[in-house]
C-alpha positions in Angstrom: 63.7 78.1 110.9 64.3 81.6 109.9 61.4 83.3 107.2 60.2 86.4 105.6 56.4 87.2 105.2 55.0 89.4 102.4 52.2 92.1 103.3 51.3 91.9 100.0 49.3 95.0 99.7 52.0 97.3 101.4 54.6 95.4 98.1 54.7 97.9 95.3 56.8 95.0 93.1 59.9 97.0 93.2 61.4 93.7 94.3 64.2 95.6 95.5 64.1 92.7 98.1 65.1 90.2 95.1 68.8 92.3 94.5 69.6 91.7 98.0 68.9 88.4 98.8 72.1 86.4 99.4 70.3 83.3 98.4 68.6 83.9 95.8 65.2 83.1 97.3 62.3 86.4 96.7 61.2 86.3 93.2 58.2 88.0 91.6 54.6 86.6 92.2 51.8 86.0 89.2 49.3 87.1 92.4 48.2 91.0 91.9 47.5 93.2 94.6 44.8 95.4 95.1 46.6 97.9 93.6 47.7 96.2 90.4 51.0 95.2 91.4 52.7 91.9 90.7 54.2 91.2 94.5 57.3 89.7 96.0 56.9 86.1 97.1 59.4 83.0 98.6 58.0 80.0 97.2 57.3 77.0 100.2 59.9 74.9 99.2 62.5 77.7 99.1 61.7 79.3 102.8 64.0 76.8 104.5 66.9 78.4 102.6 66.3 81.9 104.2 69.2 83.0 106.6 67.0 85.6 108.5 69.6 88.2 107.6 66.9 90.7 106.9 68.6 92.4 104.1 64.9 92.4 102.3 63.4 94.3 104.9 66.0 96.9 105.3 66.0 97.7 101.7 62.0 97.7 101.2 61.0 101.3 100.9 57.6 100.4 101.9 58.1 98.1 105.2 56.1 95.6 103.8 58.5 92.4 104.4 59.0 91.3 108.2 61.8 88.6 109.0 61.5 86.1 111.6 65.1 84.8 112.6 65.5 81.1 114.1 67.0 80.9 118.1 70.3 79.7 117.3 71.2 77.1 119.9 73.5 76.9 122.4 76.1 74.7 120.7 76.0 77.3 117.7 77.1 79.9 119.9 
């Protein structure tokens, strides 16, 4: 299963992350960083939707998303 994880106090909030998502899945947090900032989040029951594209990772101007991508299988291929 593909997923992104958060280093929530590298977010700023910009959620940049949330315009490029092609599901739909990264939406705002009600946590607060250390540094006041409302962070990006994927809520549990959402993270099986991610495609591992890593479009929210490329975009974040402060590296703070990392994307794990699923093995595709053999068959897939």
């Amino acid at each position: 299963m593909s997923r992104i994880s958060v280093t929530e106090e590298r977010c700023k909030g910009c959620l940049l992350c949330t315009t490029v998502c092609p599901v739909e899945i990264i939406q705002v947090s009600e946590r607060i960083n250390q540094q006041g900032y409302k962070v990006a989040e994927v809520p549990a029951e959402a993270m099986d939707k991610c495609t591992g594209c890593a479009s929210c990772a490329t975009i974040c101007p402060d590296m703070a998303i990392e994307v794990w991508r699923s093995k595709k299988s053999k068959k897939a291929a």
